[in-house]
Each structure stands twice: as structure tokens, then as C-alpha cells.
N, C-alpha and C positions, 0 to 999 in steps of 0.2 A: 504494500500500500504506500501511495505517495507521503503521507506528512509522519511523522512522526506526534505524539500525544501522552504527556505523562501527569498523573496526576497527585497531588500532595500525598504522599505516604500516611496510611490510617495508623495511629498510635495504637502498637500490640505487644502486650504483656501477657507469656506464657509461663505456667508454672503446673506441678506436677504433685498432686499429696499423695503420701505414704502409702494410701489402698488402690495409686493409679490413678486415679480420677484427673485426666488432662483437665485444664484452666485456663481460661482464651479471656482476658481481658483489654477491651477495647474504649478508653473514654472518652468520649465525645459531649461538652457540657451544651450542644446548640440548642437542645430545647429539656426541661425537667422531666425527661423520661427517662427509663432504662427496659430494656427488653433481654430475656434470659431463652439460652436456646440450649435443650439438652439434644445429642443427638446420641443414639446406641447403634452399635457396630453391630446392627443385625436388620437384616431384610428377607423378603424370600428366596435369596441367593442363599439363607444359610438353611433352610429348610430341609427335614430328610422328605424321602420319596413318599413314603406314608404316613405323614404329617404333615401334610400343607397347610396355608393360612394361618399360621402357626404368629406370624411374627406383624399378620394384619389384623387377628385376634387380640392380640396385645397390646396393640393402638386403642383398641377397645375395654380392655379388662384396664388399664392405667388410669380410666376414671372411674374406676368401681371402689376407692375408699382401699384406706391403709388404718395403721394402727391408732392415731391422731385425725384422722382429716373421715368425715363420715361418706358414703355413696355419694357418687354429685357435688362431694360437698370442693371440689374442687373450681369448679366450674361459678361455683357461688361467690367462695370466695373471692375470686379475681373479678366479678362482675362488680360487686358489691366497691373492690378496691379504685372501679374505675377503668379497669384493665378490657384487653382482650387475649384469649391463648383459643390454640386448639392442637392436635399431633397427626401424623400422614407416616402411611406408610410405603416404600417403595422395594426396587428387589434391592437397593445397595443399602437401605439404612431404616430404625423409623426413630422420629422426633417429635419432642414434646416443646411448645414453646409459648411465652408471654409477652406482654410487653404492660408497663404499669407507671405509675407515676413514679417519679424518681423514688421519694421517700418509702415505697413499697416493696425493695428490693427483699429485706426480710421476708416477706410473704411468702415472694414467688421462689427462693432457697427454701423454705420452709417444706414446702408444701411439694417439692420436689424432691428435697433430697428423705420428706417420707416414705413419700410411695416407690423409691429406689429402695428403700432400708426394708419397707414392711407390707409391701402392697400384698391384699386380701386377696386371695387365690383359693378361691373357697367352691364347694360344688354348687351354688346357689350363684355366686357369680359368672362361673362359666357357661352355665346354664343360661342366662339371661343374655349374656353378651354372644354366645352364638348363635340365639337366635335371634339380636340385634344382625349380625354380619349376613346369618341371611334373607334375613329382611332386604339387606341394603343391597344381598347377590341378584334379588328377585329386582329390585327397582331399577338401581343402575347397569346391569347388564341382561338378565334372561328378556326383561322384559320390554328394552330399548331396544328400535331399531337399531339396528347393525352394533348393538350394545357387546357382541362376543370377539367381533373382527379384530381389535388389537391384542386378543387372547389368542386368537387363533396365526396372525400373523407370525409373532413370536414361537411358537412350535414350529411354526415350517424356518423359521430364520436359522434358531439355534438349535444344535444337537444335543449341548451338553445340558441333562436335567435340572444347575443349578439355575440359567439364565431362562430356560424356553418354558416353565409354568407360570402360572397367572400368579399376582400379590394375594388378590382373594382366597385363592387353592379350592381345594375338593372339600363340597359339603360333609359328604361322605367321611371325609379323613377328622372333621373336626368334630362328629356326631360320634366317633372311635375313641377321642382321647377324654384322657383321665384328669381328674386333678391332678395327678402326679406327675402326668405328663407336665400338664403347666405347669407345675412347681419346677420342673427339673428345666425346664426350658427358662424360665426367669431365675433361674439359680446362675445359670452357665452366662444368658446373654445379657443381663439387667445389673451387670455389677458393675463397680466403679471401673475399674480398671477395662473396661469393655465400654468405655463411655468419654465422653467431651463434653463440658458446660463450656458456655460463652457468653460472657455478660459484657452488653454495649448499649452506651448512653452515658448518662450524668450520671458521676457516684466519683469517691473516693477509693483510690488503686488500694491501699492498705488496709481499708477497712472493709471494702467488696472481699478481699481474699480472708481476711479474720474470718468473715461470715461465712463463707464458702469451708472453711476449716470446720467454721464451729458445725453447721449442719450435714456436709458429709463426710469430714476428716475419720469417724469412729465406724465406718460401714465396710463392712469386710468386702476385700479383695477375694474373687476365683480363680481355679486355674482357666486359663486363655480356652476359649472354643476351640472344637476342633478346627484342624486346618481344612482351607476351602480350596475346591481346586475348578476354574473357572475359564478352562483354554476350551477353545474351540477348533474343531477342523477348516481350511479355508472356504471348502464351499457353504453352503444353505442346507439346511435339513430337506427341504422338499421345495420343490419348484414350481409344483401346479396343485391348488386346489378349489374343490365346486362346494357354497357352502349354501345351504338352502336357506334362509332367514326366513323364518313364518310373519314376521312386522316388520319388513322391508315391506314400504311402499312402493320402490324402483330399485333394478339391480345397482350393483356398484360394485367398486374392485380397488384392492390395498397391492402396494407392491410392495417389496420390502428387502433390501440390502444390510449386509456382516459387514460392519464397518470396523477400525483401531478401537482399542480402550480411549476413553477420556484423556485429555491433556498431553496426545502425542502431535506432532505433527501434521500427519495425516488427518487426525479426526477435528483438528483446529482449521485445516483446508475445508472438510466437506463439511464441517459445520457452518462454516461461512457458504458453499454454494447449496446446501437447503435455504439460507436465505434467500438467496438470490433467484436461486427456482421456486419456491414456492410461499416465503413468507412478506405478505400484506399485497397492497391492490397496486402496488407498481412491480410485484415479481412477475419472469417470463411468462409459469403458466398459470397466473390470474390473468398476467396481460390475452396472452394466447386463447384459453380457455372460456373463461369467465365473458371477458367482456370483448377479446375477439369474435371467436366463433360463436360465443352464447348457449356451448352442447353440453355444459355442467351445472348442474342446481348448488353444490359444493366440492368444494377443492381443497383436500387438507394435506400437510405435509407436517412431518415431525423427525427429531433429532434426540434419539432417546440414548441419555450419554451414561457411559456406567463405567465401573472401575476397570471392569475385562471388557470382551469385544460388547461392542452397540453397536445400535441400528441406525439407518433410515426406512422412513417410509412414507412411499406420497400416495395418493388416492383419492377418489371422485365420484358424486354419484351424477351421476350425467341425466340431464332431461328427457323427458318418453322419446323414445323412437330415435335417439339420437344412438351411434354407432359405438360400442363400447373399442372395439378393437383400433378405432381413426381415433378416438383421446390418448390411448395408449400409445398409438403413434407419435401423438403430439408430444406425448413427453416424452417417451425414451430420444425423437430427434433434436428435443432443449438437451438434454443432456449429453447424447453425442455432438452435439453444437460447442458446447461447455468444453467439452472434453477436448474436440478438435480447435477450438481457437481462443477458449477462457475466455471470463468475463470479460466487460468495456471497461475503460478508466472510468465511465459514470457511474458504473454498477460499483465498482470497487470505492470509489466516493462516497458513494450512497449506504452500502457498509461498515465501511470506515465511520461516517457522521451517528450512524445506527448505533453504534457500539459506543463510541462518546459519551453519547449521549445518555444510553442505558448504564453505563460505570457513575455519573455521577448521578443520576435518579438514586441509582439502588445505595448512594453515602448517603443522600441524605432522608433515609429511614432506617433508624438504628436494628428493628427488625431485619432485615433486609440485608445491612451488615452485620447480624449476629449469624444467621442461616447461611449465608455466604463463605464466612471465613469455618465455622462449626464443619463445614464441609469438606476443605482443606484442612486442617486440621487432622480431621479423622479418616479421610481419604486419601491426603497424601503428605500426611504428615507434618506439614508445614503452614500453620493459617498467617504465617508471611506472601502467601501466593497471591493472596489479595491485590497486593501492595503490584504485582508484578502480570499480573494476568493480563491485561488491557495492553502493555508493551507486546506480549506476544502477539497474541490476536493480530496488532496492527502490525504485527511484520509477516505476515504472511500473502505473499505474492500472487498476483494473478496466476501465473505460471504456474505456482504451489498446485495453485486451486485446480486447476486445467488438469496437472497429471494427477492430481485425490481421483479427480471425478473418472478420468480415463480409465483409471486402475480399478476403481473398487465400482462407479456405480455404470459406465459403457459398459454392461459384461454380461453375459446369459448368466451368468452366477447371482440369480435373485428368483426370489418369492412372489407368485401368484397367485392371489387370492381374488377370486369370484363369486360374488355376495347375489344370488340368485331369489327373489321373493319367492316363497312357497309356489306349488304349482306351476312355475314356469321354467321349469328344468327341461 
């Protein structure tokens, strides 16, 4: 990219207690807030094979009450303080997190490093909260158009079982487990030393850390997780599939590319040319699509980034009678376009600006920069990367881009997925 763009280094203070518990402090006095981000080194990348949802369960059971804090009562408390929190879970991690007025940092330690120390894992709570999860399996996916397509995606991309099952997992498998199941899974991955707080906002550095001491400093350390093993072979698990959706109102179709881990080279190129193909109403194929030919109702594209290999994937669901296989030409020839002559200097401009812009948005919400850094941190060890990430980004070359996209996404080496409305197979 043409300009070079660096911006004031964010004040970061790391430190380590006795039971492991990483400590990411970030002080920023611009407005009386602090916001607290715990994040645990478990997602359903760490899942076994017959235990799934294992680890989107427990995004759910973390506000079922601890020793000190009653059901819900978590939720209360931070509203009550003014606050807002909630927790997500993904396959690389799940987090819990707030943000409160400055003087309420107490609270939200409090109230966190409880439900670390003594969260209720009781048969009455797992009970209720699984069938909270499939509640939410019936809403947001069985019962959503095209609500399965990014589940099903992911199995034909990756082979290896940690990466290619869903967050939500098998009803099935969660209808199986025991309490003790959950006991042993919150034992192994909810300890301190399997975990990173980060607190950012307004506070004082020395006496944020006393309190950080006082409320989790006496909570025992475990031994480390099993080790994960998360390589993948270079092609696709499967290449071609016909999926029937019974609440598809019109067909549609996902495509889906193996891309690098997060934060190599490569996946910092085709990160930028998802941009450029398909993300907002000046990318190629909104321009193309959308508002050229007009043969798409919707046009999504995504960059799903993770510690081992990720994805792309773009997809459409195209207007009646409109040609599914002439969209699909449309974009694989943006992409061998890509491929053969890489982006314009406007397009690289327009990214470049994109990203500036997005770096200083997300400084100034201290949420924003607690999630951020909480991320590096526990993903690559370093929540200095902050400080440094926007430098890379902007150095990567058209040219970069040109050979990512040649290599990984011009290639029969991708996933076809064919969203069929019931009946019309």
C-alpha cells in the first residue's frame, strides 16, 4: 500500500499471578469508564468427538450463579451498576465481558473472578441451560432459512474434527452428559492459568492489579489441557454438495476456500481481497452483482480467521429464474481477475482508508480495546500486537494480494454448497 500510517502506541501493562492468570492492563482516562474482558483458552476446537457444544454450553451455564452471586444475579448486578456485559462463544475461545463506570471496577472482579473460583454446576442447572441452547439451536439455525449453510460449509472445508463441527455441537451429545462431565470440563478449561483478564479504561495501574490479586490471586491453578492438534491436509474435505433446505424461499449456494492461520502473510493478503470482492456496496461483486446485473437478492462474503487454517466464503441467493451457475461465473472470473492483475491503486486506497479508519474507531471504545488486545494476548501471546497490527496490514502489497488470491482462492481446490428449497431437487 502507498502511504505508510502509524498510530500512538496504546499504554500496556502485563503481568502474571502465581495461579497463571495473564493481566492485560490498559489505561486510558478519556472518558470515566473501565471495561473488563475475560477471555478462556477454550472453544469448540477443544471439544472431544462425543461431547460437543461442550464449550457453547458454558457461555450459558456462567450465568447460572456461583457461590456468592445468586442465578441471574449476575446480569442484575451490572445493570443495576449502570453497566452493560454479555459472553460468545466461538471455535478459538469463549469470553465473558463488561464495561461499567469507572468507580465499579470492584464489581465486575468481583463477580468474575466468583464464578471462575465456584461456578454452580449443578444437575438443575445443566438441565435448564441445555435446554436454553436448544431453544436457541431451534431458532437460530433449524428453523432459519438457510440457518445450517455455514455449519454445513465448514465440514466440506475442513477435515480435521477439531475445526469442521459447529460451536452449537450435537443435541444429542449434550442430552449424554453428566454433571460430571461438566465438572471435569470446567475443572480442566475455566482455571486461571487457562485464562487472560484485561482491564481498559480509567483506573489506577497499582491498585487495578491489588484488586485483580485480591479477587483471583487464591484460585487454584490446573494442569494445562490436553494438547490440540489443528493441521489440516491442503485440499477441502469435499467439493460438491446438494443441500435441501425445507424454509429456503429461493435456492442459493456458499462457496468456501482453506485458507493460512490468522496473522501470516498470506491470510493478511486474502483478508484484504475479501474486502475488496465482496465487502460493502463499492466491492467488485456488489458492484457486479447487486447493482450490475441485479440477479442477486443477497450477497455475503466472510473471513472466518482462526488460530490454524481458516476460511473464506462468499455466497448468494440470487433472484427467481435468475441463473445460479452465470453468478458463479461472475465470481470465480473477479477472482481470476484478482488473481491475474491484482487490485487498482483505488481499490488499495480505499482499503488502506478502510482500515485507518477502523484502528482508530475500535481506540476509542475501551470495550473494543479490551477484546482486541485479550485476543493477542491469548492467541499469540503478545497483547503488544495491538500496538503493531495496522503497520502490517498497511504493508501489504497489491502484488501480495494478487499471488494470496492466485494460490489459495483461483483453484478447483474449494467447496460447493447448493442450498436447494425442498421439492425442487
Amino acid at each position: 500500500m502507498p502511504h505508510s500510517f502509524s498510530l500512538p502506541p496504546l499504554d500496556i501493562v502485563e503481568h502474571t499471578l502465581a495461579n497463571g492468570l495473564r493481566v492485560v492492563l490498559n489505561h486510558d482516562g478519556a472518558a470515566p469508564v473501565v471495561s473488563v474482558a475475560v477471555y478462556y483458552n477454550v472453544g469448540s476446537r477443544n471439544e472431544r468427538e462425543d461431547r460437543t457444544g461442550f464449550a457453547h454450553l458454558f457461555e450459558h451455564m456462567m450465568f447460572q450463579g456461583s457461590e456468592n452471586v445468586p442465578k441471574a444475579g449476575h446480569f442484575q448486578f451490572i445493570m443495576k451498576a449502570g453497566g452493560t456485559m454479555n459472553g460468545t462463544t466461538s471455535s478459538e475461545r469463549t469470553n465473558y465481558y463488561e464495561t461499567l463506570p469507572a468507580d465499579q471496577l470492584p464489581l465486575a472482579l468481583w463477580l468474575e473472578s466468583d464464578r471462575m473460583r465456584s461456578l454452580a454446576v449443578t444437575q438443575e442447572n445443566l438441565d435448564n441451560q441445555r435446554d436454553a441452547v436448544k431453544e436457541e439451536k431451534r431458532l437460530r439455525y433449524d428453523n432459519q432459512p438457510y440457518g445450517q449453510i455455514f455449519d454445513l460449509i465448514n465440514e466440506m472445508i475442513y477435515k480435521n474434527f477439531a475445526n469442521s463441527h459447529s460451536t452449537i455441537g450435537s443435541m444429542d451429545h449434550l442430552d449424554a452428559a453428566s454433571v460430571e462431565d461438566c465438572q471435569e470440563f470446567f475443572r480442566i478449561y475455566y482455571a486461571p492459568n487457562n485464562a487472560v483478564i484485561v482491564l481498559s479504561g480509567s483506573f489506577d495501574a497499582d491498585e487495578a492489579l491489588k484488586l485483580v490479586e485480591t479477587y483471583f490471586g487464591d484460585i487454584p491453578s490446573q494442569p494445562l489441557p490436553p494438547e490440540l492438534d489443528v493441521t489440516e491436509p491442503t485440499e477441502v474435505a469435499s467439493t460438491y454438495r446438494e443441500w435441501q433446505d425445507p424454509l429456503a424461499p429461493f435456492p442459493a449456494f456458499l462457496i468456501g476456500w482453506k485458507i493460512p492461520p490468522r496473522r501470516t502473510p498470506e491470510f493478511y493478503a486474502l483478508y484484504l481481497a475479501g474486502k475488496i470482492l465482496y465487502e460493502g456496496d463499492s466491492c467488485r461483486l456488489y458492484q457486479k452483482l447487486v447493482k450490475g446485473d441485479e440477479s442477486v437478492i443477497q450477497l455475503f462474503g466472510f473471513t472466518d480467521e482462526r488460530r490454524g487454517p481458516s476460511s473464506i466464503f462468499v455466497g448468494a441467493i440470487p433472484k427467481p429464474g435468475e441463473d445460479l451457475s452465470k453468478i458463479r461465473e461472475t465470481i470465480m472470473n473477479e477472482i481470476h481477475d484478482l488473481a491475474t492483475h491484482g487490485p487498482s491503486p483505488a481499490e488499495m486506497e480505499k482499503i488502506e482508508n478502510q482500515f485507518v479508519n477502523d484502528s482508530v474507531r475500535q481506540r476509542q471504545s475501551s470495550m473494543a480495546r479490551a477484546q482486541a488486545i485479550a485476543e493477542y494476548a491469548l492467541y499469540d501471546g503478545d497483547p503488544k500486537l495491538i500496538n503493531t497490527e495496522l503497520e502490517r496490514i498497511l504493508a501489504v502489497t497489491a502484488d501480495d494480494i494478487r499471488m494470496a488470491v492466485a494460490h489459495y482462492l483461483n483453484t478447483e481446490n474449494r467447496a460447493l454448497l447448493d442450498v436447494v428449497p425442498a421439492g425442487q431437487g
